[in-house]
C-alpha positions in Angstrom: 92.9 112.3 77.4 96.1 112.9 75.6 98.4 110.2 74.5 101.3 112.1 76.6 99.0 111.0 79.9 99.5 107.3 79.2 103.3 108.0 78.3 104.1 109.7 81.4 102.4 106.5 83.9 104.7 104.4 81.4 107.7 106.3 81.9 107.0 106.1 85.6 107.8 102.1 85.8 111.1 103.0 84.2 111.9 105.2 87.1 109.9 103.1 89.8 112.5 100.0 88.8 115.4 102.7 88.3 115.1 103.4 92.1 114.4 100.0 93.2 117.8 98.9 91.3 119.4 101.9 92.9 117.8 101.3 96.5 119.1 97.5 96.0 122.9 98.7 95.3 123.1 100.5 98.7 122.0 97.5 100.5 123.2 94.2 102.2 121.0 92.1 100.8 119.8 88.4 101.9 119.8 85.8 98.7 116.2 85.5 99.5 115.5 90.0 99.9 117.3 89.9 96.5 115.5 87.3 95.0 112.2 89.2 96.5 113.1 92.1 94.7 114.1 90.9 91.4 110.4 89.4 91.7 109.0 92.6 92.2 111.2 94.2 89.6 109.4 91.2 87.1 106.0 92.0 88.3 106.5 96.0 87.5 107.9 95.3 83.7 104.9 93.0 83.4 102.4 95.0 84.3 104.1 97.8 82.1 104.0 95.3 79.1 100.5 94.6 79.9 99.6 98.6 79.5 101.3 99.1 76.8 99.2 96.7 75.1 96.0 97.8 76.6 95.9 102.0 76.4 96.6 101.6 72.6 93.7 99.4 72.2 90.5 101.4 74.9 88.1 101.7 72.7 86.6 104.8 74.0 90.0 106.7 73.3 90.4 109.4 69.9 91.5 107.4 67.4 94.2 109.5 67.4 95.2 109.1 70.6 95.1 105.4 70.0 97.2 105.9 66.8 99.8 107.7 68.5 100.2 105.4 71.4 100.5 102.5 68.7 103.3 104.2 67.4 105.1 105.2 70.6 104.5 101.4 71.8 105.6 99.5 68.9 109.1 99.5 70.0 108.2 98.5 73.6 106.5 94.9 73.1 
């Protein structure tokens, strides 16, 4: 695997919450269907934080694979 494979699912929650955020604006939202998705919105940014700790660190990964997702990380956590 290349380090661009583990980039492009990360990118992915940036455009998942992007059209979330956009879906939200269109709509007449309930205090508690805005609250729901702000949760979801949490969830997704946690489990993006989670894998950009983990892919860096699978051990079974090039360790230059694993150096390059370091450094393309760093920034993120």
């Amino acid at each position: 695997m290349e380090a661009e494979d583990f980039l492009r699912v990360i990118n992915e929650f940036d455009f998942i919450c992007d059209d979330i955020d956009e879906i939200k604006g269109r709509l007449a939202l309930t205090k508690s269907e805005d609250h729901k998705i702000l949760q979801a919105i949490t969830k997704i940014e946690k489990a993006k934080k989670i894998l950009t700790e983990l892919f860096p660190n699978i051990k079974s990964l090039d360790s230059n694979v694993r150096e390059d997702l370091e450094m393309e990380f760093a920034d993120m956590n």
